[in-house]
C-alpha positions in Angstrom: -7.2 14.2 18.0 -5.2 16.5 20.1 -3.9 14.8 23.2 -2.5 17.7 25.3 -5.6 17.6 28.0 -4.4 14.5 29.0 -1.4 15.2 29.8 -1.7 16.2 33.4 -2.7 11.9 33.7 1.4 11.7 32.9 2.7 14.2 35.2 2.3 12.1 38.3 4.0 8.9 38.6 0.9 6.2 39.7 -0.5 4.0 40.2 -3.9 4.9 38.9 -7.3 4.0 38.8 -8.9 4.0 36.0 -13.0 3.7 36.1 -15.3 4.0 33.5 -19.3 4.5 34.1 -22.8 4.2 31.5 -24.7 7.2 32.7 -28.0 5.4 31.6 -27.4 2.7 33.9 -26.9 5.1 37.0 -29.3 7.5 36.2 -32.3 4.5 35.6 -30.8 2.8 38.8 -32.8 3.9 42.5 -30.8 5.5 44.8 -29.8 2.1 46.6 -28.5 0.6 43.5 -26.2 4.0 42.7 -24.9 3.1 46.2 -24.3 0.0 45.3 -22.8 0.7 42.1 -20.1 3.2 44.3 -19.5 -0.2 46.1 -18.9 -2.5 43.8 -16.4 -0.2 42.2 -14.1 0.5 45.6 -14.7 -3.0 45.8 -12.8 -3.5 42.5 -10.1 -1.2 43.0 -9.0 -2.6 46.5 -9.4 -6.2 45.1 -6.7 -5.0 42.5 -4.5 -3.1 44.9 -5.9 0.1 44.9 -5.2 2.4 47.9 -7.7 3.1 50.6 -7.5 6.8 49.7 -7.4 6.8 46.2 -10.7 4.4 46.8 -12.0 7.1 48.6 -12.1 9.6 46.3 -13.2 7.6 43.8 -16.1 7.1 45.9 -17.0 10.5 46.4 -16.9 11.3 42.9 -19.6 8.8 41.9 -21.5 9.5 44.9 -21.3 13.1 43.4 -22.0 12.3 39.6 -25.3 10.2 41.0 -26.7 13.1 42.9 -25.7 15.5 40.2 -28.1 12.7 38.2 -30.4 12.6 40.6 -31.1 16.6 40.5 -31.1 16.1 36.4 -27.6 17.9 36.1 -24.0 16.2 35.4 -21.6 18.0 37.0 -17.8 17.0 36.1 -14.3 18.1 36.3 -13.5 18.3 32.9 -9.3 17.7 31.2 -8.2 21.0 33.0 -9.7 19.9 36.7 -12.0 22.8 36.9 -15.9 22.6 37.9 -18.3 22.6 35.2 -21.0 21.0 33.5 -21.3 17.9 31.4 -22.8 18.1 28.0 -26.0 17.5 27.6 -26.7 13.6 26.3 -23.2 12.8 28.3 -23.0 8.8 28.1 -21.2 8.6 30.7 -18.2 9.4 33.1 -14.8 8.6 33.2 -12.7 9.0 36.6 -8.6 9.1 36.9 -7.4 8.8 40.3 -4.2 8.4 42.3 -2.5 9.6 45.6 -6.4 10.2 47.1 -7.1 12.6 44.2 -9.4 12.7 41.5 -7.4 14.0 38.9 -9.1 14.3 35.3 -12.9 13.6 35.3 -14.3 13.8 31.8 -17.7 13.3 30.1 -18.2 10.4 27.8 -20.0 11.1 24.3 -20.9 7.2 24.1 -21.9 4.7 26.8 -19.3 2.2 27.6 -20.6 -1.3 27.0 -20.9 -2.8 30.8 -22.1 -0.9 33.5 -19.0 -0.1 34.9 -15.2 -0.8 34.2 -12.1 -1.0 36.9 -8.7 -0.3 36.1 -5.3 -0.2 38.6 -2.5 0.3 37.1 1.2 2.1 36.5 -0.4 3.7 34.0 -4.1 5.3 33.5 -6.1 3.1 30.8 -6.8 6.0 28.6 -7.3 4.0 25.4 -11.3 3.6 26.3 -11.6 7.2 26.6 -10.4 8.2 23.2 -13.5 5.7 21.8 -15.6 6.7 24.1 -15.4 10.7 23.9 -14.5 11.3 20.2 -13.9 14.5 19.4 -16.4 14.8 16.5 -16.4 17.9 14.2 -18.7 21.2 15.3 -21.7 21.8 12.8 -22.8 25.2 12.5 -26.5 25.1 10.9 -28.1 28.4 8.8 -31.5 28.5 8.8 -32.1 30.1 6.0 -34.9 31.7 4.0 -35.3 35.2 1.6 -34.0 37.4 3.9 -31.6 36.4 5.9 -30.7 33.2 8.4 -30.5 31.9 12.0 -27.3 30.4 13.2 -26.9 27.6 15.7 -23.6 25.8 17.0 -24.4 22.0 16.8 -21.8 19.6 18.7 -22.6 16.0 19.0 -22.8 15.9 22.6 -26.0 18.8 22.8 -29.0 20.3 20.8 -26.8 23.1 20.0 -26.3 27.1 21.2 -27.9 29.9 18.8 -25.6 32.1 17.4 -27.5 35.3 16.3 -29.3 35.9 13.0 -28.6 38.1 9.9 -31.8 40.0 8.4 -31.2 42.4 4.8 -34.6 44.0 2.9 -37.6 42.9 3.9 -39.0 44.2 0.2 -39.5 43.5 -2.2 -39.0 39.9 -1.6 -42.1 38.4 -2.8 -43.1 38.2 -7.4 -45.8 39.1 -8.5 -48.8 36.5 -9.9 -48.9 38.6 -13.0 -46.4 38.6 -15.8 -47.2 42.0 -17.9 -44.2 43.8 -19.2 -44.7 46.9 -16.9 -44.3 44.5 -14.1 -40.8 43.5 -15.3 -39.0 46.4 -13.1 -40.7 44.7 -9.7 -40.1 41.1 -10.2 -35.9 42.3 -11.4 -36.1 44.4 -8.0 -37.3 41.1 -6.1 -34.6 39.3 -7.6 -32.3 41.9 -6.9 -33.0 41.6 -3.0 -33.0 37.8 -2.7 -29.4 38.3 -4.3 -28.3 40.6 -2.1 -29.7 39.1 1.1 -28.0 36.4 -0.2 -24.5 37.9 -0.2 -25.5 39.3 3.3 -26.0 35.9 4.9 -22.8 34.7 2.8 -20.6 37.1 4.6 -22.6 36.7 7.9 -21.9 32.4 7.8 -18.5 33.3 7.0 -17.6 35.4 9.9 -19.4 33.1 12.3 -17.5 29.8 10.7 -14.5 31.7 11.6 -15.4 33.0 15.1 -16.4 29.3 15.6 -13.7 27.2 14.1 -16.8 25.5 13.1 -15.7 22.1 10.7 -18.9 21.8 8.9 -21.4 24.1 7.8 -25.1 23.0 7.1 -27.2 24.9 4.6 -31.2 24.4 5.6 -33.9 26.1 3.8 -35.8 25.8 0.4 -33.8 25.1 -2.6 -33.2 27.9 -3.9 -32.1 30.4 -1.0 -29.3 27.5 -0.1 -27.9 27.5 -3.2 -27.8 30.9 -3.9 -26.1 31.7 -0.6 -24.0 28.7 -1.4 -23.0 30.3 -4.6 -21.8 33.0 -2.4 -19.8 32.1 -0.5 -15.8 32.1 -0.6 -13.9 29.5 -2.2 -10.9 29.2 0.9 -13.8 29.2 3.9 -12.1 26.4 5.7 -15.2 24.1 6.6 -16.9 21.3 4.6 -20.7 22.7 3.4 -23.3 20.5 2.8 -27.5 20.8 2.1 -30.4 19.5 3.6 -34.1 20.0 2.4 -35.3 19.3 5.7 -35.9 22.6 8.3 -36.2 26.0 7.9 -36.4 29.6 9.3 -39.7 29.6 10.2 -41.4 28.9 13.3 -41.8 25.2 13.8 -39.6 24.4 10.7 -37.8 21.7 13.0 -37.5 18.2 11.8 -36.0 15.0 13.4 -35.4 14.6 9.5 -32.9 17.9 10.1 -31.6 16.5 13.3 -30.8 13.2 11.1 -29.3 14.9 8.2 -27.2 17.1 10.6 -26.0 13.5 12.7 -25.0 11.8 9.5 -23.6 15.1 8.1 -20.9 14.8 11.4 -20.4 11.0 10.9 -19.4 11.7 7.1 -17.3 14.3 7.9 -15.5 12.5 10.8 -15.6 9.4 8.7 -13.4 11.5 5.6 -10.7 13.0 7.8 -10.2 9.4 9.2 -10.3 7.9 5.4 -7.6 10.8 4.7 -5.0 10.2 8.2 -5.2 6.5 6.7 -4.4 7.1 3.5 -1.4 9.0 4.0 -0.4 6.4 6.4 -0.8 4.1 3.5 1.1 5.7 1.8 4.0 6.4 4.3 4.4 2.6 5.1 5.1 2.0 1.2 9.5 2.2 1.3 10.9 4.5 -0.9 14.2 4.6 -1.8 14.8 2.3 1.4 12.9 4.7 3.5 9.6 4.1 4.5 7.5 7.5 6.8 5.1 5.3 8.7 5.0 2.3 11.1 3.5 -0.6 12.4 3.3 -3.2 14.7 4.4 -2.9 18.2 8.1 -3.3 18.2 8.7 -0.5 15.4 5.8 1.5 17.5 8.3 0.8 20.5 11.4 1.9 19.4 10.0 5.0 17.4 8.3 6.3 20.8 12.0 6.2 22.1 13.4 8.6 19.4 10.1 10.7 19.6 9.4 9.9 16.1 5.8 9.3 16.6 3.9 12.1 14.8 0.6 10.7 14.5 -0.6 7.4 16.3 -3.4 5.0 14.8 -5.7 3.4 17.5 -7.9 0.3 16.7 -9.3 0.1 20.9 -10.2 -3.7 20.1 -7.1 -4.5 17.6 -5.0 -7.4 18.2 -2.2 -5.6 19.3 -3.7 -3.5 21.7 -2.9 -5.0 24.6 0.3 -6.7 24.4 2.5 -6.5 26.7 5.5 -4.2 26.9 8.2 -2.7 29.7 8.1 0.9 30.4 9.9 3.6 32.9 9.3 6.5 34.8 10.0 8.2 31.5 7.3 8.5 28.4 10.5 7.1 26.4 11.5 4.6 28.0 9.7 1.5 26.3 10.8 -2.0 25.6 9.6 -5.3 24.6 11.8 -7.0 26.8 11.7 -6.2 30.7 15.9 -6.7 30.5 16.1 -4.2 27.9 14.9 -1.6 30.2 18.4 -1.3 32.1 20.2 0.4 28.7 17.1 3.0 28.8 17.8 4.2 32.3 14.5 2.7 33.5 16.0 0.4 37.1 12.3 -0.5 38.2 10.1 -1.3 34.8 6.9 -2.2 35.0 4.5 -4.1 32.3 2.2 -2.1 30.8 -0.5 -2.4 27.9 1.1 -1.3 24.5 -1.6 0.9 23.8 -1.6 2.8 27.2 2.6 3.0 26.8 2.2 4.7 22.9 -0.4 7.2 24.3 1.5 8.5 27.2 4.8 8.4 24.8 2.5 10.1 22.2 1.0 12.5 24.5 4.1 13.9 25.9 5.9 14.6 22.9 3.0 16.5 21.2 1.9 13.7 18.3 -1.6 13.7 17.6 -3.9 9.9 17.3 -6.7 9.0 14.9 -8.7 6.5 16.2 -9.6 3.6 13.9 -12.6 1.5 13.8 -13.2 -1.4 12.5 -15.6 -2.0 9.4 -18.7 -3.4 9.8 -19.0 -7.5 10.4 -14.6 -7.0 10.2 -12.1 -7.4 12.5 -10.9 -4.3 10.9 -7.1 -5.1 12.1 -6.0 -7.2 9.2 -5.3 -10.7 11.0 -7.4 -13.5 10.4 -9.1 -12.3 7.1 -10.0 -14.5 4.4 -8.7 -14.0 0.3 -11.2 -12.4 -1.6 -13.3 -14.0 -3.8 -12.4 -13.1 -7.3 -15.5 -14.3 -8.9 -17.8 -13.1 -6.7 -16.2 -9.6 -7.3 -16.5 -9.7 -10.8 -20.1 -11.2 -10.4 -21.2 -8.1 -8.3 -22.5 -5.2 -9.7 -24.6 -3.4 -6.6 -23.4 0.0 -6.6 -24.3 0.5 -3.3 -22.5 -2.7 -2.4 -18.8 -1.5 -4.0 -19.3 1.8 -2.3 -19.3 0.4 0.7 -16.7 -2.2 0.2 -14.1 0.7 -0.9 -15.4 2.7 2.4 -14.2 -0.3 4.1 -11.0 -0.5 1.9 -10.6 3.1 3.0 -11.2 2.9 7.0 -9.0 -0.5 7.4 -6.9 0.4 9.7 -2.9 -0.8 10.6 -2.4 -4.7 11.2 -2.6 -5.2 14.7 -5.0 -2.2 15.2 -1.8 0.1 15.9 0.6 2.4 13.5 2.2 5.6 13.3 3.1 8.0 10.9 6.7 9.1 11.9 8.0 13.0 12.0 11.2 11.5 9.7 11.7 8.3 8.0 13.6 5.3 8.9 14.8 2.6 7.1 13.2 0.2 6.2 13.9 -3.6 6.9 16.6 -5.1 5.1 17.3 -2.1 3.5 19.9 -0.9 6.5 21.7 -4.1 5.6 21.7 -3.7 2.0 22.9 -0.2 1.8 25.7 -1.2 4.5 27.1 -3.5 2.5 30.4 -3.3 0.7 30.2 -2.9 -3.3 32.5 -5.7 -5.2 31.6 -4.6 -8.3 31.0 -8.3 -9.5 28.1 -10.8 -8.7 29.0 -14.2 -6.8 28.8 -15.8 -9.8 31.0 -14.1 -11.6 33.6 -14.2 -8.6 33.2 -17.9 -8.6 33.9 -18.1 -12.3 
């Protein structure tokens, strides 16, 4: 997840409020209860410590997202500040203020759980955002059929945008009932089209996967003419391609079936590239040679945002770790567990913040990148807390569908604690500084004592 829009939430020095808001509730609500609902949040703010001003603005920014409802738009100031338009099935709205000023106002993919959550702080709660508005894969669908295909642009927010269409020969395209020998030359010239539409929409999905930067392609259409085109296309196109028998070219073709297979298509996708991040962070936290090229827990988190060794975070929202309390500057780099460690960091007024809060901004400003981690089904998902396996029952079990889901799991655990990092260069790891520092005597202490 690239982290850059929210930078501008770091370039001012606070205190921020933080507000999150479920569309459904506000759009459901009458007009009173949005007015209400504006209230209640001022209310919040001020009871925290908010500014009149910045309570204000707040204000007039869910007085604006209600009316915007109201009219059956959703208006918002996306990452960059500018007017624009929510997506379509928007779950929401997030609003960052300070100094009077709404500063970043972006659309949520997913409805928070309450109605409303209030945040003041040094620093802008951001951590609810990146669970809230993932930033899952694009999907571009071909419709396909004998002759050619329709393109659409799926995201996860929206039905999608059409992107054109690619016809070839319109004939021969349909065999013959017969099978004499002198028909032999048509039903070779019938197969000869379908091939080379084929090729057609091949090329055609290819250039529009790279005008895109589409991450998934979707193939739907009768068997054959997806795999053919399949067949067809090039070996280094840079997107995942998957089938679905559901849908079609042809005019009422739709299916909530397609819609399904195309959600689920996303989710697997999304789900692999996580499964992936994890695995090399797996990897990284294993020492080698005394060095180890990942991190966890909080206090190796906090003194590898100081060096700027953060090159990818992991974010569990609800992990154990999440909100512990650490001591942070003006600075992105200036972070410390203790509030009197601050002083050596050139930090004279610290201030507590949430650890997860603290990483972002230290992650955001030095160009790292974060991969958030959720938790497995009926799990914690942050490794504290968990019972042993059962050996037996392992052995005993033998639903496929069972183990497949229990190495998913395995796959999508995230770092104890719910936070880790894999670093730009390794460190060393513990008790391996120690051992490498110390003198060689060439003889054990046993033999010294003998």
């Amino acid at each position: 997840m690239n982290l850059a829009p929210l930078a501008p939430l770091y370039e001012r020095p606070g205190p921020w409020a933080s507000v999150y808001v479920d569309a459904s509730a506000a759009d459901q609500a009458p007009n009173g209860r949005r007015a209400l609902l504006g209230r209640q949040v001022c209310d919040d703010l001020a009871a925290q410590g908010a500014d009149e001003a910045t309570c204000k603005a707040v204000r007039g920014a869910l007085d604006a997202y209600a009316a915007d409802g109201a009219d059956g738009a959703s208006g918002s100031r996306g990452p960059g500040g500018n007017g624009g338009s929510a997506p379509g099935g928007s779950g929401g709205l997030a609003i960052f203020a300070t100094e009077g000023e709404v500063v970043l106002e972006p659309p949520l993919t997913l409805a928070p759980a309450a109605e409303t959550a209030v945040s003041w702080g040094r620093l802008p709660h951001v951590a609810p955002l990146l669970e809230l508005a993932p930033p899952e894969p694009r999907c571009l669908v071909a419709y396909i059929d004998r002759i050619g295909a329709d393109f659409e642009l799926r995201t996860p927010t929206g039905r999608g945008r059409p992107l054109g269409s690619v016809d070839g020969e319109d004939w021969p395209v349909h065999r013959t009932a017969t099978s004499e020998w002198d028909e032999r030359h048509f039903q070779l010239s019938v197969e000869n089209t379908w091939e080379q539409n084929a090729r057609n929409t091949a090329d055609a999905l290819t250039a529009k996967v790279a005008e895109t930067g589409a991450d998934l392609v979707l193939l739907a259409g009768d068997d054959r003419e997806r795999r053919t085109v399949r067949v067809h296309l090039p070996r280094g196109l840079k997107a995942a391609v998957v089938e679905s028998p559901h849908g079609g070219r042809a005019p009422g073709a739709d299916s909530r079936l397609l819609d399904e297979d195309v959600a689920e298509a996303m989710r697997a996708y999304a789900e692999d590239r996580t499964a992936e991040e994890l695995d090399r962070f797996r990897a990284g936290t294993a020492a080698s040679g005394g060095r180890a090229d990942a991190a966890e827990g909080v206090p190796a988190l906090v003194e590898a945002a100081r060096e700027h060794r953060i090159g990818t975070l992991f974010l569990q929202p609800d992990g154990s770790d999440a909100n512990r309390e650490v001591w942070a500057g003006a600075a992105p780099d200036q972070l410390a567990m203790r509030r009197t460690d601050t002083r050596y960091l050139g930090a004279p007024e610290p201030f507590s913040a949430r650890a997860d809060d603290a990483l972002i901004r230290a992650a955001t400003m030095t160009g790292a990148e974060v991969v958030l981690v959720r938790p497995a089904p009926d799990e914690r998902g942050d490794g504290i807390g968990e019972p042993a396996p059962d050996r037996a029952e392992d052995e005993a079990e033998d639903d496929e569908a069972v183990r497949a889901e229990r190495e998913r799991a395995r796959r999508l655990k995230g770092p104890t604690g719910g936070l880790g990092a894999l670093l730009r260069w390794p460190y060393a790891a513990p008790g391996q500084e120690e051992a490498a520092s110390a003198p060689d005597t060439g003889t054990s202490a046993a033999g010294g004592a003998a």
